[in-house]
TIMI-2910 file (N, C-alpha, C, CB; in pm, 1 decimal, decimal comma, always signed):
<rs>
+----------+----------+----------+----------+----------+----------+----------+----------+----------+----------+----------+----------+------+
!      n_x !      n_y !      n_z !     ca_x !     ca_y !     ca_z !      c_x !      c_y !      c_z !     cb_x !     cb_y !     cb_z ! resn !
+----------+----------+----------+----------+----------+----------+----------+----------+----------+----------+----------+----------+------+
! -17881,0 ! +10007,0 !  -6065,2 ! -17797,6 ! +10122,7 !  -6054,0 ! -17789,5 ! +10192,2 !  -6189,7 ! -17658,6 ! +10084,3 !  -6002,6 !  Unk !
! -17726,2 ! +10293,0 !  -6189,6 ! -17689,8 ! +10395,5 !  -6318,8 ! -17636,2 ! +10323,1 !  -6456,8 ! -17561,3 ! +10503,9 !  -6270,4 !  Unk !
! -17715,0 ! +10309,7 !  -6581,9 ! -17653,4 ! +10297,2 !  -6662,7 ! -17699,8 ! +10100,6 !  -6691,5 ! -17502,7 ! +10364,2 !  -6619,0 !  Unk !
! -17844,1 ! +10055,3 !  -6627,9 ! -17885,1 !  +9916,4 !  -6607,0 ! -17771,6 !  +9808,9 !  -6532,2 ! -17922,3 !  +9863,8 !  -6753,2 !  Unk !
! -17711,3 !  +9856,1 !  -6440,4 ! -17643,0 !  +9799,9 !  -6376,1 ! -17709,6 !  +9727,4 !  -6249,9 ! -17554,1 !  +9882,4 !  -6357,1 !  Unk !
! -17724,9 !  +9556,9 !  -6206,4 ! -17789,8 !  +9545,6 !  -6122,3 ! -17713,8 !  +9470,8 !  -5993,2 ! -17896,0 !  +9493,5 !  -6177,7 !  Unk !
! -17736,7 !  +9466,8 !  -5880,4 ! -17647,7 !  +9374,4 !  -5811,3 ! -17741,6 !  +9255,3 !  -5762,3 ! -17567,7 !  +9449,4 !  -5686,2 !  Unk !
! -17830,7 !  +9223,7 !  -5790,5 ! -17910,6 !  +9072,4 !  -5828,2 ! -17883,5 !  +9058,1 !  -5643,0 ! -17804,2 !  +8913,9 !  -5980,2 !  Unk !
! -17928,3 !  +9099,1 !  -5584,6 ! -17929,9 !  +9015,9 !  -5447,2 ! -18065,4 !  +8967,7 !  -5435,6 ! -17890,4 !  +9103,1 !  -5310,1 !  Unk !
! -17992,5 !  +8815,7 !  -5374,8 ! -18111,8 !  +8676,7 !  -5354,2 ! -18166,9 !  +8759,8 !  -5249,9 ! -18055,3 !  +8486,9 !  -5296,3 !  Unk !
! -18294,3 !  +8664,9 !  -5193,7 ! -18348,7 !  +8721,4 !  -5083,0 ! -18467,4 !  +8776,7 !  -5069,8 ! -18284,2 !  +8796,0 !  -5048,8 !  Unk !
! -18586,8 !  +8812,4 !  -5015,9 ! -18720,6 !  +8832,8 !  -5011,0 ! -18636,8 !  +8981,1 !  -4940,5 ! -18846,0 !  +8706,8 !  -4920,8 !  Unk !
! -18752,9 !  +9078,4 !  -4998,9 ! -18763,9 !  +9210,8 !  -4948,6 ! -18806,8 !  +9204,5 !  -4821,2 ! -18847,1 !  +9293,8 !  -5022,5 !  Unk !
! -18711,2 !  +9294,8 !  -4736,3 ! -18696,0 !  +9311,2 !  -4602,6 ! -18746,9 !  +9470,4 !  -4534,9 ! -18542,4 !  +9280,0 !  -4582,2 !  Unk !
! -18724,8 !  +9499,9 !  -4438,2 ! -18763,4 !  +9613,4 !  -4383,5 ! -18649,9 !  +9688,8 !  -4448,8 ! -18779,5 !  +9615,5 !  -4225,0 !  Unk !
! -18633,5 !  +9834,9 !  -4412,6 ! -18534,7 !  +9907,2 !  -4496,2 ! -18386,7 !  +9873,3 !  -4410,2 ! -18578,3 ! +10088,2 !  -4508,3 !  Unk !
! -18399,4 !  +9812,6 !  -4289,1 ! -18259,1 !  +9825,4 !  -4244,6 ! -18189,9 !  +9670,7 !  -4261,8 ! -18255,6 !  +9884,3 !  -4078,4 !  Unk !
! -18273,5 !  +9554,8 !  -4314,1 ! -18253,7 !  +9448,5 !  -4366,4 ! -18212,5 !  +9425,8 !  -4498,9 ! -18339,9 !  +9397,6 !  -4347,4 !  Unk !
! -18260,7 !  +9540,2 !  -4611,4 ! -18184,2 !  +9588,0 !  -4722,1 ! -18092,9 !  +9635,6 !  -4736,3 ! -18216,9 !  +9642,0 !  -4773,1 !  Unk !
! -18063,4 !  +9755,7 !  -4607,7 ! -17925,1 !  +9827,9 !  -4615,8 ! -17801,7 !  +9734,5 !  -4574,3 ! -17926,3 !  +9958,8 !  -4515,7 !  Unk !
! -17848,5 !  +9623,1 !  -4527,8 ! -17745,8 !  +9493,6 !  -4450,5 ! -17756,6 !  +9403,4 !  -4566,6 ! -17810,0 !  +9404,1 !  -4281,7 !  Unk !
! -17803,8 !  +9388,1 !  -4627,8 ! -17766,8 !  +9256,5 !  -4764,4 ! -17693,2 !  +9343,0 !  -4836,6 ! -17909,8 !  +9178,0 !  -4878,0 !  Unk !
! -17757,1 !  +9481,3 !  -4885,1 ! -17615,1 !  +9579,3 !  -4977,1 ! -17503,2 !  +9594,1 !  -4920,3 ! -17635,2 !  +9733,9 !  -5008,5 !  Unk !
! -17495,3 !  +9600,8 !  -4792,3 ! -17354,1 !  +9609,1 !  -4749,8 ! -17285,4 !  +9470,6 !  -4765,6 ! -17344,6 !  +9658,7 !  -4599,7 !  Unk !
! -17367,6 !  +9357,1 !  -4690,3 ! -17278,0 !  +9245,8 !  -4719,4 ! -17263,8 !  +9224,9 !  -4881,2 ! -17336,3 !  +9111,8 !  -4646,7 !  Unk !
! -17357,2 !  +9223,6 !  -4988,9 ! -17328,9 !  +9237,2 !  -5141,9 ! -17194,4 !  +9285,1 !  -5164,8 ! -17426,4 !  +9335,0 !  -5213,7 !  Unk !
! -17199,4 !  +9412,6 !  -5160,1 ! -17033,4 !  +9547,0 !  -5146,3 ! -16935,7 !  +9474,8 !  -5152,3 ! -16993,1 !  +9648,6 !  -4988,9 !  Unk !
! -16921,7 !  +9438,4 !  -4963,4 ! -16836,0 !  +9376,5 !  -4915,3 ! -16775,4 !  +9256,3 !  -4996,4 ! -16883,0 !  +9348,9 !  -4806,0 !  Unk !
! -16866,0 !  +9209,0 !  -4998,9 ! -16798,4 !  +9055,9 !  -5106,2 ! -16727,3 !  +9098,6 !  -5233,0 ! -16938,3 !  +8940,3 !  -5178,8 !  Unk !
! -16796,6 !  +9144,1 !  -5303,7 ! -16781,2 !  +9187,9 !  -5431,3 ! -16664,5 !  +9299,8 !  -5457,2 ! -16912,1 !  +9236,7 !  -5470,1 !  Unk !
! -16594,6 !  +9357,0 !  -5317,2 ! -16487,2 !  +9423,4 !  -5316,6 ! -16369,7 !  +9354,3 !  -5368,6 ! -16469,8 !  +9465,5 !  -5199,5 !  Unk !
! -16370,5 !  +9214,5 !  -5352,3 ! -16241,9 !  +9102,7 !  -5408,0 ! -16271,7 !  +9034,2 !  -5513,1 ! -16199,1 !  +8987,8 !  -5312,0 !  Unk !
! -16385,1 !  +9039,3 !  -5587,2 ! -16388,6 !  +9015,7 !  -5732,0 ! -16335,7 !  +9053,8 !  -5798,5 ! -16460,6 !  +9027,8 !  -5784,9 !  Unk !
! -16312,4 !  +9007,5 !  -5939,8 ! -16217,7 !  +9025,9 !  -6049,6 ! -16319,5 !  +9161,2 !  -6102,9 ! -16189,9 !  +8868,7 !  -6168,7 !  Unk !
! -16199,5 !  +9285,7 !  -6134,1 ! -16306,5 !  +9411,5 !  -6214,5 ! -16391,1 !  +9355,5 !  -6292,4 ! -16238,1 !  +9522,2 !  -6314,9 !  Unk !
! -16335,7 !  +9277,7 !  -6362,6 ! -16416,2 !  +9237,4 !  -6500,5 ! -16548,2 !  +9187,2 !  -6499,2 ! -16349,9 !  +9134,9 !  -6572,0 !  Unk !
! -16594,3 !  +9154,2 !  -6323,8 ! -16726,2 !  +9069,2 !  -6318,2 ! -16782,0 !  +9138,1 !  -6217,1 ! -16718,6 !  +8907,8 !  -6289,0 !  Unk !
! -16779,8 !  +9286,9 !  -6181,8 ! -16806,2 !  +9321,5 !  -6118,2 ! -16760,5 !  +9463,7 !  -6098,2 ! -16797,3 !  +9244,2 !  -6061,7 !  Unk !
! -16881,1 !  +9535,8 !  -6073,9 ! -16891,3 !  +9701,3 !  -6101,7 ! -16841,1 !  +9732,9 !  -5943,2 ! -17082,2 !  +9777,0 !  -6152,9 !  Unk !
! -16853,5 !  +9693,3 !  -5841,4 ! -16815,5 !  +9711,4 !  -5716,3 ! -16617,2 !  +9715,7 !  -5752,0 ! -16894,4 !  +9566,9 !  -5606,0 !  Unk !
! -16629,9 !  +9613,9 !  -5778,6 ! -16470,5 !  +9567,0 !  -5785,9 ! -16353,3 !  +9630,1 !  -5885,2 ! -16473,1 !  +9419,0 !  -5826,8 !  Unk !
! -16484,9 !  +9722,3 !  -6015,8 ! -16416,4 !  +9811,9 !  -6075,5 ! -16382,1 !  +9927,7 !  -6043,6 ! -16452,9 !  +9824,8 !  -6154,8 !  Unk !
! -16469,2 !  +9993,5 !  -5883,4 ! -16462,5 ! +10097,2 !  -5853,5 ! -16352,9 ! +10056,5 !  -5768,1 ! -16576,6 ! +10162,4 !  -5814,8 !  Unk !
! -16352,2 !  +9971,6 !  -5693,3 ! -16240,0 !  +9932,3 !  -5568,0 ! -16109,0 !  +9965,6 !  -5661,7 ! -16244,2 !  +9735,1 !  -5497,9 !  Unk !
! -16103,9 !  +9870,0 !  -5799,3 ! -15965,2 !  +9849,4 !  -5858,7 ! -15943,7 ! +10008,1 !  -5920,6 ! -15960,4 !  +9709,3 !  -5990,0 !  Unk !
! -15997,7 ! +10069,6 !  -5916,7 ! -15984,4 ! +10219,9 !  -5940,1 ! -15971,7 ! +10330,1 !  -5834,2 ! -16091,6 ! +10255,6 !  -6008,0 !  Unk !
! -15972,7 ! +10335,9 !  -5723,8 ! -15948,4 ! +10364,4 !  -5614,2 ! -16071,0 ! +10422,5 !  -5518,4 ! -15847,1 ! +10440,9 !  -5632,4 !  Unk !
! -16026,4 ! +10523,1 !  -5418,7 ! -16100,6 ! +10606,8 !  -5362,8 ! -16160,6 ! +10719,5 !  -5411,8 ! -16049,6 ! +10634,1 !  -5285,0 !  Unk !
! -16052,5 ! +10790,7 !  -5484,6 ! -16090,2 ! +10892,9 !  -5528,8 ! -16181,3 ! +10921,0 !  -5657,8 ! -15992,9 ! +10940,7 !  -5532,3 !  Unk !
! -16214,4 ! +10812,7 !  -5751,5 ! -16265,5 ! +10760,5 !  -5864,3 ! -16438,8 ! +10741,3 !  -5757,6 ! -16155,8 ! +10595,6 !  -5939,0 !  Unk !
! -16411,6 ! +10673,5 !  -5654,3 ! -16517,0 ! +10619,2 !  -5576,5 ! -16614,5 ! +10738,4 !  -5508,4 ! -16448,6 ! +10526,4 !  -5465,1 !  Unk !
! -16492,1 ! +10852,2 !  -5479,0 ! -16588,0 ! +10975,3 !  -5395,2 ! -16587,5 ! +11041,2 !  -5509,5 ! -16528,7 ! +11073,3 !  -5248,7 !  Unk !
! -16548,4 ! +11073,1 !  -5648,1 ! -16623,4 ! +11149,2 !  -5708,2 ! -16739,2 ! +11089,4 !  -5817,2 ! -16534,2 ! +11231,9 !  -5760,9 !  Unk !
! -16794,7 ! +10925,3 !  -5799,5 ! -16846,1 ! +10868,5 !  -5825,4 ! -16987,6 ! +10909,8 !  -5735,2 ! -16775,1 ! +10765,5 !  -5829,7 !  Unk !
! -16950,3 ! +10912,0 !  -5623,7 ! -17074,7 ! +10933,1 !  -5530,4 ! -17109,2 ! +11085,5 !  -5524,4 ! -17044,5 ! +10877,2 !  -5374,5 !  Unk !
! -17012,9 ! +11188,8 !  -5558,0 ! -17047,1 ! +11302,5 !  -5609,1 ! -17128,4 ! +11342,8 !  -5733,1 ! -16952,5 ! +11345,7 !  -5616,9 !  Unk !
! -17107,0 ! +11240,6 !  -5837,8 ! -17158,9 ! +11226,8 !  -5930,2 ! -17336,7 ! +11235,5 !  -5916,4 ! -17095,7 ! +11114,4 !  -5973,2 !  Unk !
! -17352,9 ! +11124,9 !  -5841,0 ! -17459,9 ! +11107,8 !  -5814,5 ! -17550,6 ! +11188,7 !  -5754,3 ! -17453,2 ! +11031,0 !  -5772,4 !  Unk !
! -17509,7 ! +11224,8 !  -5635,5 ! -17579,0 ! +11333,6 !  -5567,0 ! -17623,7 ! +11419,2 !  -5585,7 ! -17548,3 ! +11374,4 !  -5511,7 !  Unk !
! -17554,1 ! +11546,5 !  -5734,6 ! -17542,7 ! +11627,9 !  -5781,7 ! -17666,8 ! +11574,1 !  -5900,3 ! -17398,2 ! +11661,3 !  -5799,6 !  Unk !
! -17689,0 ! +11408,1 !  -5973,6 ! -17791,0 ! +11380,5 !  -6066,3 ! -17908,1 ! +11398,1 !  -5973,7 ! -17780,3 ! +11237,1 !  -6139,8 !  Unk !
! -17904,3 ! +11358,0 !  -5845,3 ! -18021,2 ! +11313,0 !  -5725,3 ! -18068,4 ! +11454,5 !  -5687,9 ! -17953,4 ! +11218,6 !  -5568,6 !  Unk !
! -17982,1 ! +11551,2 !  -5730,0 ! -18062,7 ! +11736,9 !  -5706,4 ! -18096,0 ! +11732,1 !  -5775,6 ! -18016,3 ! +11882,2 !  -5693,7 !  Unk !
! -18038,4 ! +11730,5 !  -5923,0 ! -18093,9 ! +11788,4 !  -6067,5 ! -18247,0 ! +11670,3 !  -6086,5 ! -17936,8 ! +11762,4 !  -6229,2 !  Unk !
! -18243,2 ! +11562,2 !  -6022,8 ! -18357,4 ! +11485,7 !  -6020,2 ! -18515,6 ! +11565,6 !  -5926,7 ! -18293,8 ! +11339,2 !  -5945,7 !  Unk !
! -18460,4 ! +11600,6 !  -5810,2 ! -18555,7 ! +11667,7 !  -5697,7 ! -18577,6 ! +11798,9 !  -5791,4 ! -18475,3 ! +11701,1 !  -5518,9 !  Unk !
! -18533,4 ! +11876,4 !  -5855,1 ! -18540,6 ! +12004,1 !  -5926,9 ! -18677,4 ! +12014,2 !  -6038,6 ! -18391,8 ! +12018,7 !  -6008,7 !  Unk !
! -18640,6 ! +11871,3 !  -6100,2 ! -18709,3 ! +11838,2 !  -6176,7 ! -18856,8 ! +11820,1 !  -6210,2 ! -18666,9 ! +11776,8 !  -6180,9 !  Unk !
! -18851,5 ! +11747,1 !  -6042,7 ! -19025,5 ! +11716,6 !  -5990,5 ! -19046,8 ! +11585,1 !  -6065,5 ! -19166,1 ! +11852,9 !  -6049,7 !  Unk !
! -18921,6 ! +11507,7 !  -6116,8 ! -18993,3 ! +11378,2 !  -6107,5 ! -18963,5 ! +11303,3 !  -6055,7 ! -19015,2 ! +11321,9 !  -6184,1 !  Unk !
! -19049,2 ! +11228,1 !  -5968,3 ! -19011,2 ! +11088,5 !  -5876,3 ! -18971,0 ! +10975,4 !  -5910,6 ! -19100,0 ! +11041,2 !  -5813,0 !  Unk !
! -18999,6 ! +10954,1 !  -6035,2 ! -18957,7 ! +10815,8 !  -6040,8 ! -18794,0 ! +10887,9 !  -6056,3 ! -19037,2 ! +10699,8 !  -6185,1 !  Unk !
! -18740,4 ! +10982,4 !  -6120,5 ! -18601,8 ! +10968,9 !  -6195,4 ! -18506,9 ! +10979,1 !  -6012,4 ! -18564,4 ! +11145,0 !  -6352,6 !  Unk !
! -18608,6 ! +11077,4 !  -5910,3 ! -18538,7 ! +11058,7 !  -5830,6 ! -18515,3 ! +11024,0 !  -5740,8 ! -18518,0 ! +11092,5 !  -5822,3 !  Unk !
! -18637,7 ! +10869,6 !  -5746,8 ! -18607,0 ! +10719,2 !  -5683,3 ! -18468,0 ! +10705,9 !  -5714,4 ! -18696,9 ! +10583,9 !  -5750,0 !  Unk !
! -18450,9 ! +10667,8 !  -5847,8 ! -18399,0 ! +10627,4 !  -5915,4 ! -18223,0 ! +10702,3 !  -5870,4 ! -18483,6 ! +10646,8 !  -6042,2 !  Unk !
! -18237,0 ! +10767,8 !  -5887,3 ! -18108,0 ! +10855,1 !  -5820,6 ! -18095,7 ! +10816,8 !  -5681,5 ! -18127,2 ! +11025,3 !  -5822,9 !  Unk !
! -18136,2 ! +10867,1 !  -5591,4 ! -18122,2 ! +10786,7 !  -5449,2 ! -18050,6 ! +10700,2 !  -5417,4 ! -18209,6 ! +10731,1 !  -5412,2 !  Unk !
! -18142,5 ! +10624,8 !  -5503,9 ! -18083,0 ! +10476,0 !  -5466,7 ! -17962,5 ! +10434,9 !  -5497,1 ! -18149,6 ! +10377,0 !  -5519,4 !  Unk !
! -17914,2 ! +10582,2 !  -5672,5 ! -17765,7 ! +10523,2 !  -5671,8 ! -17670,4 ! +10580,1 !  -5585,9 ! -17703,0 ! +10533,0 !  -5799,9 !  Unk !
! -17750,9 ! +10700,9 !  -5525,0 ! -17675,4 ! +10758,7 !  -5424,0 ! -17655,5 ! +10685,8 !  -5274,4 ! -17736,7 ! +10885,1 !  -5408,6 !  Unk !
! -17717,7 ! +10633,3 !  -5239,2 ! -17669,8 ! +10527,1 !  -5130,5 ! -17612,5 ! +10421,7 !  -5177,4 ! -17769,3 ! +10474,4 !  -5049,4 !  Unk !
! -17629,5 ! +10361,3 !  -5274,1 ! -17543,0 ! +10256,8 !  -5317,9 ! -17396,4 ! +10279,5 !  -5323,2 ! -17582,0 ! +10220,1 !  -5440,6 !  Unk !
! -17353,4 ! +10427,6 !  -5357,4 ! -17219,4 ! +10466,9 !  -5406,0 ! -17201,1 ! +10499,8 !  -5283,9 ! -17190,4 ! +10571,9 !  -5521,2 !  Unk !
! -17235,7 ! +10520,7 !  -5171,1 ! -17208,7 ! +10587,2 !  -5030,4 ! -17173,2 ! +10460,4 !  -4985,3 ! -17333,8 ! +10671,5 !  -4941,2 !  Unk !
! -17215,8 ! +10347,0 !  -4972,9 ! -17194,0 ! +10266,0 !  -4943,6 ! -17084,8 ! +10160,9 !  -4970,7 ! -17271,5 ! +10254,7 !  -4950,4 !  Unk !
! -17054,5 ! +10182,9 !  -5098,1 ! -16903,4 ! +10156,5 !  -5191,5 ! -16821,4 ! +10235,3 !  -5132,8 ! -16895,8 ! +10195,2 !  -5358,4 !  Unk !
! -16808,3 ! +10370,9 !  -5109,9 ! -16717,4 ! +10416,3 !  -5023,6 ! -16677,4 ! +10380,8 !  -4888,5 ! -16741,0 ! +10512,9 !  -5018,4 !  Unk !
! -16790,7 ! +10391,6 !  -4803,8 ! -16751,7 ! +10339,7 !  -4675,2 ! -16713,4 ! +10190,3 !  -4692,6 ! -16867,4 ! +10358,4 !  -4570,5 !  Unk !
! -16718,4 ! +10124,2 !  -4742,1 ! -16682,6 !  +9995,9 !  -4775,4 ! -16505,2 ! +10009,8 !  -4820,0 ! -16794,2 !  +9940,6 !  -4905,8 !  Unk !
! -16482,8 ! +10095,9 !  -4899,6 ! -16338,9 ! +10136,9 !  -4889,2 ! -16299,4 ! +10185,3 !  -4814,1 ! -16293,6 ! +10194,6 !  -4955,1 !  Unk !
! -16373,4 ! +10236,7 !  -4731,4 ! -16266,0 ! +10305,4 !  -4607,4 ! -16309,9 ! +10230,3 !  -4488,3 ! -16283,2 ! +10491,4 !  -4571,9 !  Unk !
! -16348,7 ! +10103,1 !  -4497,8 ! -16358,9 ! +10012,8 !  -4423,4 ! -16494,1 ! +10033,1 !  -4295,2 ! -16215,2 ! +10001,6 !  -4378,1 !  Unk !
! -16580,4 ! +10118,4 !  -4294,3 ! -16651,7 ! +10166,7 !  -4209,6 ! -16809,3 ! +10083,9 !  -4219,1 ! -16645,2 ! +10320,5 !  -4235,1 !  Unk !
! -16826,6 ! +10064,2 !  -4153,5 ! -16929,4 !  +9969,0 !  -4115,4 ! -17038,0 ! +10110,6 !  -4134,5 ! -16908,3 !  +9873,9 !  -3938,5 !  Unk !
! -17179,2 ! +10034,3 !  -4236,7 ! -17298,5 ! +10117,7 !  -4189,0 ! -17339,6 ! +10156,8 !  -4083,7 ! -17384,3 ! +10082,1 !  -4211,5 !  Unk !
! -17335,6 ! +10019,6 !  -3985,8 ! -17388,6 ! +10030,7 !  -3844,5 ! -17293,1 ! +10164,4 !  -3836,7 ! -17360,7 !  +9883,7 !  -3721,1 !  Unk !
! -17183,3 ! +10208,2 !  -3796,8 ! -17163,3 ! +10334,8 !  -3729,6 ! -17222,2 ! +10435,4 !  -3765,9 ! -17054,0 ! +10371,2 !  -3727,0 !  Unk !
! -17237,9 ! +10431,0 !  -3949,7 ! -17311,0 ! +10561,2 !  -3974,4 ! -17448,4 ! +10592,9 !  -3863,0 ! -17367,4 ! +10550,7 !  -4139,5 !  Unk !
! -17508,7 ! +10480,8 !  -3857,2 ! -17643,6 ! +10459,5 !  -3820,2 ! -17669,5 ! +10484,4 !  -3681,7 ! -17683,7 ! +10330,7 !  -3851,3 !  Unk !
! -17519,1 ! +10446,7 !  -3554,8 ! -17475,6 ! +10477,0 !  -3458,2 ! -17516,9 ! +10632,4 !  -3463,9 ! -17340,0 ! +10431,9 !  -3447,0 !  Unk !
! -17424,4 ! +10695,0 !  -3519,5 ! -17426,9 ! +10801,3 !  -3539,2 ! -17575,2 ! +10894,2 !  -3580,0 ! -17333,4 ! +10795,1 !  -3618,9 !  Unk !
! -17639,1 ! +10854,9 !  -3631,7 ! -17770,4 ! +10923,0 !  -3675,3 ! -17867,1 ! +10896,1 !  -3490,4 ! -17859,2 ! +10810,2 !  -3859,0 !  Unk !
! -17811,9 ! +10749,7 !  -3435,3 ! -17887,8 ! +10724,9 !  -3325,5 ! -17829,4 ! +10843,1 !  -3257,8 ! -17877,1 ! +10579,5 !  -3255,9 !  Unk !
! -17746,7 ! +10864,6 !  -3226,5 ! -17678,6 ! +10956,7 !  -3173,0 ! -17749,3 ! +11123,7 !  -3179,4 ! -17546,2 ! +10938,3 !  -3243,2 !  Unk !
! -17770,1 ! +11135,1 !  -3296,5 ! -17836,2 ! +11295,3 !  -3308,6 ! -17958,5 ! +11294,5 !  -3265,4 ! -17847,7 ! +11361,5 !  -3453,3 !  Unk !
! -18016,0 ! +11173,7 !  -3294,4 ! -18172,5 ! +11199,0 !  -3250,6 ! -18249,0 ! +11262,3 !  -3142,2 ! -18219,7 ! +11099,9 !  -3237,8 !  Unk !
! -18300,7 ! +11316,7 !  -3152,6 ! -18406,2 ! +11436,3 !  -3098,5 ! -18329,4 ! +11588,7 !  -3033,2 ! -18505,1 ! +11357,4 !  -2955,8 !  Unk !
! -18178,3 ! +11581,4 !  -3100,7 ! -18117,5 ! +11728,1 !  -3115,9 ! -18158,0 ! +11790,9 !  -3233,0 ! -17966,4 ! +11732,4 !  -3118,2 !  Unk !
! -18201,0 ! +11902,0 !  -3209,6 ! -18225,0 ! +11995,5 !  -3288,1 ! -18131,4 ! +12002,0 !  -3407,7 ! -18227,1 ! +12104,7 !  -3216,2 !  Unk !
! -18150,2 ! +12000,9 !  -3558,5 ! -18053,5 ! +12019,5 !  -3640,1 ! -17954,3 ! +12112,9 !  -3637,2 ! -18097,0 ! +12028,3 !  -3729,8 !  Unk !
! -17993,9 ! +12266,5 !  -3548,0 ! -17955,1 ! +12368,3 !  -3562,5 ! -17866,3 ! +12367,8 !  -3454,7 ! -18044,9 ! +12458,4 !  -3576,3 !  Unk !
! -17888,4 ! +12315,8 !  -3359,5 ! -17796,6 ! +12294,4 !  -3234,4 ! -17684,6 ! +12216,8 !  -3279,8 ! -17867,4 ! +12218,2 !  -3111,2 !  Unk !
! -17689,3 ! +12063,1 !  -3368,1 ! -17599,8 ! +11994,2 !  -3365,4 ! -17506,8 ! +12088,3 !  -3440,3 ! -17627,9 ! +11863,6 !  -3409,8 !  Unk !
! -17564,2 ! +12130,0 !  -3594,2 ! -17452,5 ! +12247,6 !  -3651,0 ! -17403,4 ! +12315,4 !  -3603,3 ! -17470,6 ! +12325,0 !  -3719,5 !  Unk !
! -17463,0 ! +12379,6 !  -3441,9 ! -17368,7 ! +12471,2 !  -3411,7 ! -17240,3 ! +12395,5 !  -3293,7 ! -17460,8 ! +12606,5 !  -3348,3 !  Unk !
! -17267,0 ! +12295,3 !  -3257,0 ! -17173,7 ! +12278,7 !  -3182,1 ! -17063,7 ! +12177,6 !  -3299,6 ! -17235,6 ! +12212,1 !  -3031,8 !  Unk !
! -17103,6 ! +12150,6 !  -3356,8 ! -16961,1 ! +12139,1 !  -3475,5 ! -16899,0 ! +12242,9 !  -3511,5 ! -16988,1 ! +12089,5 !  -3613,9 !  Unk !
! -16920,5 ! +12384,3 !  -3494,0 ! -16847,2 ! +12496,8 !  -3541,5 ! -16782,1 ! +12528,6 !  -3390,5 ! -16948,5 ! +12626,1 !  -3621,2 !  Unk !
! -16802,5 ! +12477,0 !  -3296,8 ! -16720,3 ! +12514,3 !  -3182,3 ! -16614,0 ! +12422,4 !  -3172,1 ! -16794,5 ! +12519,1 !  -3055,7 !  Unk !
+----------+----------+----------+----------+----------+----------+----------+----------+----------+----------+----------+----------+------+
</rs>
């Protein structure tokens, strides 16, 4: 993560939705650690709002990365941008799976359709 921060998860590389399930369970745990041993647990002991403009943070490096045209910097961003998305929903208690529910959910609606029936 940002700044050589790593979360060391054991484990042989998995498909991408077998990774997004060890980071969540990682999160999860690491939400009741002491701040001091743990960057998850410093964002928790700092709240929500520290947490969503943490993941704002990022998002905003993860454009200025795509702008750029270089890939590695905005691998590199990405990844802290789901990581911090994931620290959030983890504070607001929300399981990936729903996000993911949810994406099952849109599939093969038109982007332009789903936007418009959210404005109704």
């Amino acid at each position: 993560m940002t700044g050589g921060r790593s979360l060391s998860m054991a484990g042989p590389m998995g498909t991408p939705d077998q990774t997004l399930e060890r980071l969540e369970q990682v999160i999860a745990a690491r939400l009741g650690a002491a701040p001091d041993q743990s960057y998850v647990a410093q964002l928790h002991a700092r709240g929500l709002p520290v947490i969503a403009r943490k993941l704002g943070e990022e998002a905003v490096e993860a454009v200025i990365a795509a702008l750029s045209g270089d890939e590695a910097e905005l691998v590199g961003e990405a990844a802290d941008v789901i990581f911090h998305l994931l620290v959030l929903l983890a504070e607001k208690g929300i399981p990936l799976s729903s996000v993911l529910a949810e994406l099952d959910r849109r599939e093969g609606t038109s982007g332009l359709t789903e936007k418009a029936a959210r404005k109704s």
